[in-house]
N, C-alpha and C positions, 0 to 999 in steps of 0.2 A: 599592383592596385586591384586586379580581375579578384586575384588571391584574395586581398585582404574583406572583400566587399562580400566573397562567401563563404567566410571566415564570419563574419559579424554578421550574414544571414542565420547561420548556425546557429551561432551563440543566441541569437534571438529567437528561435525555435524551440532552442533545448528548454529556453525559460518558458516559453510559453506552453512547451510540454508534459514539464512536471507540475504547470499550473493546472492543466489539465487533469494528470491525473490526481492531485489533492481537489479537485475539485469533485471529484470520481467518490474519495471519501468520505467530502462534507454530503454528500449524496448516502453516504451510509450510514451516517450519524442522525441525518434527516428520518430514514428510515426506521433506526432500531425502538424509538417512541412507541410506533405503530405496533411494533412484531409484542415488546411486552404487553400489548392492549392486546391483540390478538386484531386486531383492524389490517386484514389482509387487503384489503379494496387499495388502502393506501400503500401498504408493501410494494403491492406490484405497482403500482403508479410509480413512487420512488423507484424502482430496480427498474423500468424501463428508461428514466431518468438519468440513472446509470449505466446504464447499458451504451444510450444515444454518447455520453462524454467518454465511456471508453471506444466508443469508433472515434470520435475527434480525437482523442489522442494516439489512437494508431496511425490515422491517417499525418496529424502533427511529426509521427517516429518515420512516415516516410519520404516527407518531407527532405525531413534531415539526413535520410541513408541518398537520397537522388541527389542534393548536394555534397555527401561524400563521395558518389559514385564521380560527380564531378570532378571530381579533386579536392575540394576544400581540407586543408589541414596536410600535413605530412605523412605519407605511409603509418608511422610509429605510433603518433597518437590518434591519428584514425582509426584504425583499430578499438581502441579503449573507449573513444570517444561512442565508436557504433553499441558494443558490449556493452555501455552507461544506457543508453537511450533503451536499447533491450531489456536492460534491469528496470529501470524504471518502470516500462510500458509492462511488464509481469506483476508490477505493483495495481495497477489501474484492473489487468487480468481477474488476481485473486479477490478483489475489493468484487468485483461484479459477478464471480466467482460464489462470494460469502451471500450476495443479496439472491443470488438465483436460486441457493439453498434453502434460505429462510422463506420463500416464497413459496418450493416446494413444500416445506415439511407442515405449517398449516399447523400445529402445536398451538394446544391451550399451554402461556407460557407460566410453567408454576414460579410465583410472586417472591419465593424465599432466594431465586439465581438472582433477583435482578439488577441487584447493588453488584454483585461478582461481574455482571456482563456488564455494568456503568463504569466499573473499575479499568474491564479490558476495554474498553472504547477511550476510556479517558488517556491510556498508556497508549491506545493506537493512535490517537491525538495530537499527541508530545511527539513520537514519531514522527511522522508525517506533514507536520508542521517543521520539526528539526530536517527533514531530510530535503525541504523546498530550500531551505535555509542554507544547508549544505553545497547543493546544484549550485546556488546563487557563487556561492563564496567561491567557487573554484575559479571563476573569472575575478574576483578584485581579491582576494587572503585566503592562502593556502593553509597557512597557520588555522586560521579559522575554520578552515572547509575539515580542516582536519579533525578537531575538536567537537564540532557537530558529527563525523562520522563517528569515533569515540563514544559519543552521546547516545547515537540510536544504539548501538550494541548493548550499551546498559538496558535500553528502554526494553530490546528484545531480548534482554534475560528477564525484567518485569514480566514482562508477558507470556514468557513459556512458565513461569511461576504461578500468573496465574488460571493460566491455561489447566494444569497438574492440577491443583486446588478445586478447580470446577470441575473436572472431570471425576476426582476422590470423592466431590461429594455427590456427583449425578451417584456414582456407582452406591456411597451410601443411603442415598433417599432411596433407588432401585429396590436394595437387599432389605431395607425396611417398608416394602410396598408405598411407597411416596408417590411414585411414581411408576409408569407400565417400562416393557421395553421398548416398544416404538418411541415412547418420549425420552428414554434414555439414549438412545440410538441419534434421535433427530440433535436434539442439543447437545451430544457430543459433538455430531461432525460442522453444528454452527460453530461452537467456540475455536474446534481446531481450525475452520477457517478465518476467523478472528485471528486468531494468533499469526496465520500465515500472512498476515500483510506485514506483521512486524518479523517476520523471516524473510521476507520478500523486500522488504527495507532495508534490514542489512544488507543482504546481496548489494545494493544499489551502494549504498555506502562503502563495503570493500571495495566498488568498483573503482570510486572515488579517492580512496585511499591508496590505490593504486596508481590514477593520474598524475595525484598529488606530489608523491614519489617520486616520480619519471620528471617532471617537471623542475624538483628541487634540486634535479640531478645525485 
């Protein structure tokens, strides 16, 4: 009964952990408004914003490792279970990772990216919302939990798609003076942080699909 009571502590951490860190990215979403306006005042307000919910969700991830250190769960999936909560909390990482960026780089943001970067937001969205989705399912449909990992993989080919495409054309506005190289430099390494939430979502997902697995026998 000890068992089962930190068993269903867990299970209700882990949810409340990757609530946390989607909540991490509607904090980036909140954000990127600002950054095409060039309204830095608001930037860092947001990314401090995000910064505060990626400590709550680390502190959430140890939570849940001091009740495995307990025991809760069996050797076998224990394991997986910690590597899950890890992956995730590298999601909440790189999200506050991407806002610390944009706050440094201070870029007048030229107006021709910014349907490209509403695109990547919109694909890190779908993500990110499928991958709560995912967590969820692996306590009540594996089938399911399965389908949404599937899911984000596509989403993270989306997005290294359109990562390559923003980056082609930063380099062609560059070589047609569009733009300097400081500003070529800064809004490369925003989008490549962009894209890494949806690399960093995968991971979470294989991690998932790997439970899944073990579980179906």
């Amino acid at each position: 009964m000890r068992l089962f009571k930190r068993e269903s502590k867990v299970e209700k951490y882990s949810q409340e952990h990757v609530e946390l860190v989607y909540e991490c990215f509607l904090g980036l979403e909140e954000l990127m408004p600002y950054y095409y306006l060039g309204d830095y005042k608001n930037v860092n307000l947001m990314a401090k914003k995000i910064a505060i919910k990626e400590h709550e969700a680390d502190k959430m991830r140890r939570k849940m490792e001091l009740e495995f250190y307990e025991g809760a769960f069996l050797p076998f999936d224990r394991e997986d279970r910690i590597v899950l909560a890890e992956s995730i909390d590298s999601v909440a990482d790189v999200v506050e990772s991407a806002a610390f960026t944009i706050c440094l780089s201070r870029v007048e943001f030229p107006s021709e990216f910014e349907e490209d970067f509403k695109e990547m937001m919109k694909i890190l969205s779908q993500t990110m919302l499928t991958l709560k989705k995912c967590i969820s399912l692996l306590e009540k449909d594996l089938g399911k939990a399965v389908a949404k990992a599937h899911a984000i993989e596509n989403l993270e080919d989306e997005a290294d798609i359109i990562e390559r495409k923003v980056i082609k054309n930063l380099y062609k506005s560059y070589r047609a003076d569009k733009i300097g190289v400081l500003k070529l430099v800064e809004l490369k390494e925003t989008i490549k942080k962009l894209a890494n939430v949806a690399d960093r979502a995968e991971d979470s997902s294989d991690r998932a699909l790997i439970i899944a697995a073990k579980r179906r026998g």
